[in-house]
N, C-alpha and C positions, 0 to 999 in steps of 0.2 A: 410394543416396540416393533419397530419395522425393520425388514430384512431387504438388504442391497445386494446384490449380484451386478459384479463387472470381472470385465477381463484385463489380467495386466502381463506384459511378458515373465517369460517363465522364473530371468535371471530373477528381477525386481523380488518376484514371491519370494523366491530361494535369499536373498536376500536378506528380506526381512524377517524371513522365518528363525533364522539364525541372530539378527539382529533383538527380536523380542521373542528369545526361545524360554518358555515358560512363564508368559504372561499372558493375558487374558487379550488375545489379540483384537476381540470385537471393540472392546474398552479402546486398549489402541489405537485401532482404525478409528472408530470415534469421536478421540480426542485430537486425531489428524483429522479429521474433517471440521469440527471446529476451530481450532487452529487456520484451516483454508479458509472457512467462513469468513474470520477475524482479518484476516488478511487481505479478501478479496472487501469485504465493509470496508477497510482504513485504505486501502485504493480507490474506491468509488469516493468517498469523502477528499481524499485527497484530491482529485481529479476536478469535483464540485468545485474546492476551495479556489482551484488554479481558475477555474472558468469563471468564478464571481470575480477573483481578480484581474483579469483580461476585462473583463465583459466592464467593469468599472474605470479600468485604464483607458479604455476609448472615449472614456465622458470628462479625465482629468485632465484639467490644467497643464501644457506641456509649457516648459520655460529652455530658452536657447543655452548654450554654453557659456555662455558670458554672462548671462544671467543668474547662472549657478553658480559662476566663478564669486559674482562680483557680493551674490547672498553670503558666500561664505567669508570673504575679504571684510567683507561689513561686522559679517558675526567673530572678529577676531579682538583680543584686546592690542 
């Protein structure tokens, strides 16, 4: 297992030392760090997704206003 060292302001420790007083705070850290992993993956995916969609909207078919009016006039009973 590997060991991380960083620095966080004083408040944050205090903090959380009281927040998860009498738990196994590496476990916690931890599972905050996966947690961020999780979080920063389903933002890059999401970012991916918007950029295939843009990047595909420039090659689509654009239709006027009237044209959309008159698709859905058409599509009415």
């Amino acid at each position: 297992m590997a060991t991380v060292n960083f620095s966080v302001p004083d408040d944050v420790k205090e903090a959380f030392n009281i927040a998860y007083q009498g738990q196994n705070k590496s476990a916690v850290i931890a599972d905050l760090m996966r947690e961020a992993i999780e979080r920063a993956e389903r933002k890059q995916r999401s970012h991916d997704a918007i950029s295939r969609i843009m990047e595909r909207r420039k090659h689509a078919l654009s239709l006027t206003d009237e044209e959309i009016r008159s698709a859905r006039e058409d599509g009415r009973p």
